[in-house]
N, C-alpha and C positions, 0 to 999 in steps of 0.2 A: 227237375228235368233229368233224362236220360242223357249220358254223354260217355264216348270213348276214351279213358285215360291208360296211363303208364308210368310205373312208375323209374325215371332216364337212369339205366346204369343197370340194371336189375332186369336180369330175361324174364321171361313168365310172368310178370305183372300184369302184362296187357288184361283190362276186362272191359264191362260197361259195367260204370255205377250211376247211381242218384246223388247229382251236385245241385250247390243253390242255382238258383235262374241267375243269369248277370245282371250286375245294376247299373239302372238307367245313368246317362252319362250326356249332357249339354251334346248338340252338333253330332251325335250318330244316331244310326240306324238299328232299331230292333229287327234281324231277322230270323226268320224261321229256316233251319234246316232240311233242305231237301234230300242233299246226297252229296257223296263222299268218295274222292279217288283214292288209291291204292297206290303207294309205287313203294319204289326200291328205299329212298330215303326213309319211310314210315316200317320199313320191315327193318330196317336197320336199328332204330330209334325201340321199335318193338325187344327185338334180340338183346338189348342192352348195350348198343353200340355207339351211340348217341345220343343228345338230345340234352336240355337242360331244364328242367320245371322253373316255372314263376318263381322269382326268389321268396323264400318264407313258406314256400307250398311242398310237398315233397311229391304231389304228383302232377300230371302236364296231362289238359283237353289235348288229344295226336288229332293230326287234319291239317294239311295245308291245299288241299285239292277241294275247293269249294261250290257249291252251288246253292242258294237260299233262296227265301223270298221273301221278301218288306213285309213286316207286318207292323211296323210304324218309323215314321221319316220326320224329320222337323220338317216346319213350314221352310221354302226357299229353299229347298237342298236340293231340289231337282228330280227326285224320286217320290214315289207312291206307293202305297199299299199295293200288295200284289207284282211290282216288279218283280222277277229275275235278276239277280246278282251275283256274283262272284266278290272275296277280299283278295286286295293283296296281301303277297304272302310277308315281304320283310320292311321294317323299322327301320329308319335312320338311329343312328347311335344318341345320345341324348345330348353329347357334345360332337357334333358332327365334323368330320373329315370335311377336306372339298367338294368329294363327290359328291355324297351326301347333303349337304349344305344346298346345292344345286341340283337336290332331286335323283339324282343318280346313283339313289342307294345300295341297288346293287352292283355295285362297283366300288362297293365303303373299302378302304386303302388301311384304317386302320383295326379293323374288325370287331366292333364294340356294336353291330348291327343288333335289332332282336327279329325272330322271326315266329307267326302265328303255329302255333301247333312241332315246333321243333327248337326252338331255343326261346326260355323266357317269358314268353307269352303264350295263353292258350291259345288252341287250333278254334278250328271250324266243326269236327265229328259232334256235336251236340245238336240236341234237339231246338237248343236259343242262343244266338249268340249277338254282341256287340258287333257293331264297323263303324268306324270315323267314316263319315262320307267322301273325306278328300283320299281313301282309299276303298271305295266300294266302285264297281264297274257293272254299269247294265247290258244285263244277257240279254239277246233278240228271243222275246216271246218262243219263237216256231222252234229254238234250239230244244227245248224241253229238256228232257233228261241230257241230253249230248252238252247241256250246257257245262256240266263235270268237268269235261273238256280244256274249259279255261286256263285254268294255270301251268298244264304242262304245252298248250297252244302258245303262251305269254312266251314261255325259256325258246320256244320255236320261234318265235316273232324275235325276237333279242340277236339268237343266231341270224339271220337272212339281215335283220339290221348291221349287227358285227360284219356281217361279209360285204354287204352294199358297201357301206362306210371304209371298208379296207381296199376294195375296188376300184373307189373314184379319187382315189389317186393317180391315178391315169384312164386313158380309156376302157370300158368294162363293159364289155356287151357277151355276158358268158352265155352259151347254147344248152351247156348238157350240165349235171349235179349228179355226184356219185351218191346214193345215203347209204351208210354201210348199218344194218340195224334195223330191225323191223318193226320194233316195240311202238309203244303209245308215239316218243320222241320220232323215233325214224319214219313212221306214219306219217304224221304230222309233219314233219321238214318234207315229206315229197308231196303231200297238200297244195303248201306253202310256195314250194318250186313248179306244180303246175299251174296256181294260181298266178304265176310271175313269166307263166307259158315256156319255160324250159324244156328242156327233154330230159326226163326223169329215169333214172334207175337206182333200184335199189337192192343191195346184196345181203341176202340172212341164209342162216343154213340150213333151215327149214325146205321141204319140198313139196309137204300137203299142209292141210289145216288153211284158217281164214288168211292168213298171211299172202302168199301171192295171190289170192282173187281181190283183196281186197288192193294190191299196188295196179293189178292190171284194171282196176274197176277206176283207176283215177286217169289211164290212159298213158304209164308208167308201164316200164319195164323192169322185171323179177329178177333177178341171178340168184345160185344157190351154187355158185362154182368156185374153183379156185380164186382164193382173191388175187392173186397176179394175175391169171386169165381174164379176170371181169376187168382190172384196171388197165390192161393190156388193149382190150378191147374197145374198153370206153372212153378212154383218156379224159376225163372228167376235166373240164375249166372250174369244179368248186366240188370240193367233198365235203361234205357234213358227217362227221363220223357219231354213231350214235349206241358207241357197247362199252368203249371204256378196254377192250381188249387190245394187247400192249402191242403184241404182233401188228393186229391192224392197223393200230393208229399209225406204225412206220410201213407197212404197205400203201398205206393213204399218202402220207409225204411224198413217199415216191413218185407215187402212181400218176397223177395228173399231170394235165397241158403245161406247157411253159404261161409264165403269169399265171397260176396256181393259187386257189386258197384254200384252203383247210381249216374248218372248224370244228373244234374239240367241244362235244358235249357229254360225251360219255365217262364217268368217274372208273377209272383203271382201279384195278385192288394192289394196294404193296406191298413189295415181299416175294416179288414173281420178279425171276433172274430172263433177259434173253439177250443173245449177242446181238450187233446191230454194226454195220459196218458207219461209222458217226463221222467217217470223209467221206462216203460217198453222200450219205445225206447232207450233209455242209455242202458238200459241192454244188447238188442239184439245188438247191435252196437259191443258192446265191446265185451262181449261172442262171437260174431260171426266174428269178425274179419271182420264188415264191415264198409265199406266206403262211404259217400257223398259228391259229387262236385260238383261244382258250373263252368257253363262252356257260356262263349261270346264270340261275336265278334271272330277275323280271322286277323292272321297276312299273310306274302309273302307264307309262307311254305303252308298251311292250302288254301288258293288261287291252288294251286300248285295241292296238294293231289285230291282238289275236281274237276281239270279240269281232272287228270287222272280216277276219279271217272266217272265221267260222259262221258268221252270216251268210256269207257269200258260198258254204260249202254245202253239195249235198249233205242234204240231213240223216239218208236211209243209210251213207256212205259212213257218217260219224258214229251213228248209231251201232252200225257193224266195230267200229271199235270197244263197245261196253260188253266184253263180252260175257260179266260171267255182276248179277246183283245179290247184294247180301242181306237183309234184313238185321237192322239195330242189332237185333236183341243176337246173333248171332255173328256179329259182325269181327270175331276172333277169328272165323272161318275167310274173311276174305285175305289175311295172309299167308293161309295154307296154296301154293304153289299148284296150277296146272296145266299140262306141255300145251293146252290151246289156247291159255289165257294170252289177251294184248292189255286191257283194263279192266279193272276189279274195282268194283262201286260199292259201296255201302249206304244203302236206302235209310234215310232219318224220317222222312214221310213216306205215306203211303199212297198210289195214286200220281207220279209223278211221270209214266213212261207216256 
């Protein structure tokens, strides 16, 4: 079979080659490959930035952005031929943390996790691959293609959990969510926050292209202004911040209501110097009774939340976020970079839209 490898550590490896088919395994699922997300972590892994192969292999199946379909299930496993499925993307360690131990792998405390397609284990980009079933997730039939979806909808489910769960520490009836971020992630979290009936906005710097039709098509509001202005304006009771840029992330602390949460999901780059006045943030923080989180990755539960997410979402609405399909056999191209891309698929079959 046909599958995406890399060799971790090493720029320019990325190819598609011909590996054996995986072997059959007690208690999972044979699936067949549909398609394949694109994000920042697998360009990284691409570049030679990270990543770890199977130990004993020196190259790594890349893909943790999944969608398949059954093409053989044990009896009693609760799937079929022909389902929709997504995998989880990360492992408990093999001697588990607490977290872990209790399921809450992504939150492993002592970092001995493995993850499909980026540390350890092979991905999902192949035309065959294995799932335990107690980590496989059925995708709703009508998602089709938009089922891709699933994994960076999980990290979105995870966040809105982190913030609920930080909230009901007291009373928490927030109104409005800032999303600073327009990508797959920022999309997705204002989704997630109209499905939860807030009043959404969200800030990118973009002024044309799919980006603001597609915030105002959720019933969401676009900024593309100053971010003290937009946070000035908005006083968000909950930001989700979703760029990883360093500036924002400390206009976001500031920026919100009193009783404030802020959740961090966007990965900052280091090595970038900026001043920051670090009393006045202490101050606000504590005066205000607010909060920031730091929130990754996606255990069974959070898989779970985002396939009900995504059910319940227009379809033609998701579908506007694939914006840009690659074809197997050229599928090097979908990490080549362009200003209207939001997600970059890679087709494993044919016939899937």
């Amino acid at each position: 079979m046909r599958a995406l490898t890399v060799r971790p550590g090493r720029p320019g490896s990325l190819g598609v080659e011909e590996v054996a088919d995986p072997e059959p395994a007690a208690g999972e699922l044979l699936v067949r490959g549909v398609a394949l997300g694109v994000c920042g972590t697998d360009r990284e892994i691409a570049s030679g930035e990270y990543g770890r192969a199977v130990p004993g292999h020196d190259r790594l199946v890349l893909g943790h952005e999944s969608l398949g379909r059954v093409a053989e299930a044990p009896p009693g496993s609760g799937f079929a031929v022909g389902d929709l499925v997504a995998g989880v993307v990360r492992r408990p360690d093999p001697e588990p943390c607490g977290a872990c131990a209790h399921g809450e792998f992504d939150m492993c405390r002592n970092g001995r996790y493995r993850e499909r397609g980026i540390r350890e284990l092979d991905g999902y980009g192949a035309e065959l691959w294995r799932l335990e079933t107690g980590y496989a997730v059925r995708i709703d039939a009508g998602l089709n293609l938009a089922g891709v979806l699933m994994e960076p909808a999980s990290v979105v489910a995870k966040a809105w959990e982190q913030i609920e769960r930080v909230g009901a520490r007291a009373w928490f009836e927030p109104r409005s969510v800032l999303v600073t971020g327009a990508g797959p992630i920022g999309l997705l979290a204002a989704l997630l926050g109209r499905q939860r009936g807030l009043d959404v906005h969200v800030l990118d710097l973009v002024t044309d292209g799919p980006k603001p039709d597609l915030v105002r098509a959720l019933g969401a509001t676009y900024h593309s202004g100053a971010a003290d202005d937009v946070f000035a304006a908005v006083r968000p009771d909950v930001v989700v911040e979703a760029t990883g840029a360093a500036r924002l992330v400390f206009d976001a602390i500031r920026g919100t209501a009193a009783y404030g949460i802020v959740c961090l999901t966007g990965v900052s780059t280091a090595g970038r110097s900026l001043t920051v006045d670090a009393g006045t943030v202490n101050r606000d923080i504590v005066l205000e009774n607010d909060v920031v989180v730091g929130s990754v990755n996606a255990n069974l539960r959070h898989f779970r939340q985002a396939a009900d997410a995504l059910a319940r979402a227009d379809r033609d609405w998701l579908h506007r976020l694939l914006t840009r399909c690659e074809p197997l056999e050229r599928a090097t191209r979908a990490f080549e970079r362009s200003a209207d891309d939001i997600k970059t698929v890679i087709m494993l079959e044919g016939g899937a839209h």
